[in-house]
C-alpha positions in Angstrom: -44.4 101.7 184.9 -40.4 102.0 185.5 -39.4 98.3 183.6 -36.1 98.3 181.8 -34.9 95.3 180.0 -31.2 95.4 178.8 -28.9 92.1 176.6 -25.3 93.2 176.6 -22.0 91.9 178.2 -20.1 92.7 181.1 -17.4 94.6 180.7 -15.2 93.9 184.0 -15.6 91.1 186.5 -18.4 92.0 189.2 -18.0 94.2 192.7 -19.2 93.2 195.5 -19.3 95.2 198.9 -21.4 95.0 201.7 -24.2 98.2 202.9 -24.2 99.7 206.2 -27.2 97.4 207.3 -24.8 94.4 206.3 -26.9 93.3 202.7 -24.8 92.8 200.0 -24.6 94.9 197.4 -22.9 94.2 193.9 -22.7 96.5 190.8 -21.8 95.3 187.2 -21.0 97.5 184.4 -23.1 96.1 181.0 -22.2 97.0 177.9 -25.4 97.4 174.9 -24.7 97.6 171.2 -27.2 99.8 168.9 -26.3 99.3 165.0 -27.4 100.8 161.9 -27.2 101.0 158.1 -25.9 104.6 157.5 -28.2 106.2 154.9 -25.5 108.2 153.1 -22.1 105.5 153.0 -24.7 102.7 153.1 -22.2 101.5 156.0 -22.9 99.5 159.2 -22.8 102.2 162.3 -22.6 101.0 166.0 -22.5 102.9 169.3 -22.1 101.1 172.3 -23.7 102.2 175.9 -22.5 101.6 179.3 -24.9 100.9 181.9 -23.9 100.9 185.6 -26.1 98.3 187.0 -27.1 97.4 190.9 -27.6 94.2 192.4 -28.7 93.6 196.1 -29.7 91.0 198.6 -29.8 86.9 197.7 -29.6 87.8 193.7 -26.4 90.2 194.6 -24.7 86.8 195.8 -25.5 85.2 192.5 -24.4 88.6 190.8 -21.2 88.2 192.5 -20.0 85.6 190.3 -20.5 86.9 187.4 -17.4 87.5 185.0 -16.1 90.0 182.5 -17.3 89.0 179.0 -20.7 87.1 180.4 -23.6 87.4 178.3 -26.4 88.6 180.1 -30.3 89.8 180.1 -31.1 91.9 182.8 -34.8 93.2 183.8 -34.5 96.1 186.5 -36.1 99.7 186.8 -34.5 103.0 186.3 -33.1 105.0 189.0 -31.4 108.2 189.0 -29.9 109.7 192.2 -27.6 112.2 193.3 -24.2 112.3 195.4 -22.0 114.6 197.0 -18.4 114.4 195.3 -15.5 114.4 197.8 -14.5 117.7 196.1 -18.2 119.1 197.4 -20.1 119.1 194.1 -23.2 117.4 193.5 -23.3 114.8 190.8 -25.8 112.8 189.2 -26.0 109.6 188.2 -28.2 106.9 186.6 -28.3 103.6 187.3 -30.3 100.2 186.6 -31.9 98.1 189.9 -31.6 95.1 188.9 -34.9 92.5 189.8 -33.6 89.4 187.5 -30.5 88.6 185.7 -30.5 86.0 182.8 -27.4 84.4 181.2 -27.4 84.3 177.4 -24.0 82.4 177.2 -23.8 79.6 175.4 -22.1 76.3 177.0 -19.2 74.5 175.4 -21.3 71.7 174.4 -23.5 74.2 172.3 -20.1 76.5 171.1 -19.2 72.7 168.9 -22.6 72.0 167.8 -22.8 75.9 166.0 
C-alpha cells in the first residue's frame, strides 16, 4: 500500500497549467513541521520539510484556488520519477499525487471565539 497523509501549509500560492491531453494539472508546495525536545539543551528542535505536491483533473480545479499560508490535510501516494534536465543530466525527483485535499483553516467566526 503507497498511502501518504501530510498536515502542513502552503508555502506559495498554487500553479496551475494545463497537460498535453488538455487535463489540468496543479502543483502546490506544502510545508510539514517535525519538533522535538533535545535530549542534551532540553530545548525545543524543529525541522521543516518541503513536499512538492500534484494535483490533476476536477480536484486540480479546486487545488487551483488554493493560497499561500492555507492550512491543509492532504491524502495522496508517493511517486518518484525521473527527468531529463535541459543541461542533459538526469534528475530525480519525489513527489506526492494527491487523491483528497482537506482544509484545516479556521474561519473568522472561529479565529474570535479562540
Amino acid at each position: 500500500m503507497n498511502n501518504v497523509i501530510l498536515i502542513g501549509y502552503l508555502g506559495s500560492d498554487a500553479e496551475t497549467r494545463t497537460t498535453r491531453n488538455d487535463s489540468t494539472l496543479t502543483t502546490l508546495s506544502l510545508a510539514t513541521q517535525r519538533t522535538w525536545k533535545d535530549r542534551e539543551s532540553g530545548e525545543r528542535q524543529s525541522q521543516t520539510t518541503w513536499h512538492r505536491l500534484v494535483v490533476f483533473g476536477r480536484l486540480a480545479e479546486y487545488a487551483a484556488t488554493l493560497t499561500k499560508g492555507a492550512h491543509l490535510q492532504v491524502t495522496g501516494e508517493l511517486n518518484t520519477r525521473q527527468y531529463t534536465a535541459k543541461d542533459g543530466s538526469t534528475k530525480s525527483i519525489t513527489e506526492i499525487r494527491v487523491q483528497r485535499i482537506n482544509r484545516l483553516d479556521r474561519s473568522a467566526k472561529q479565529e474570535v471565539a479562540a
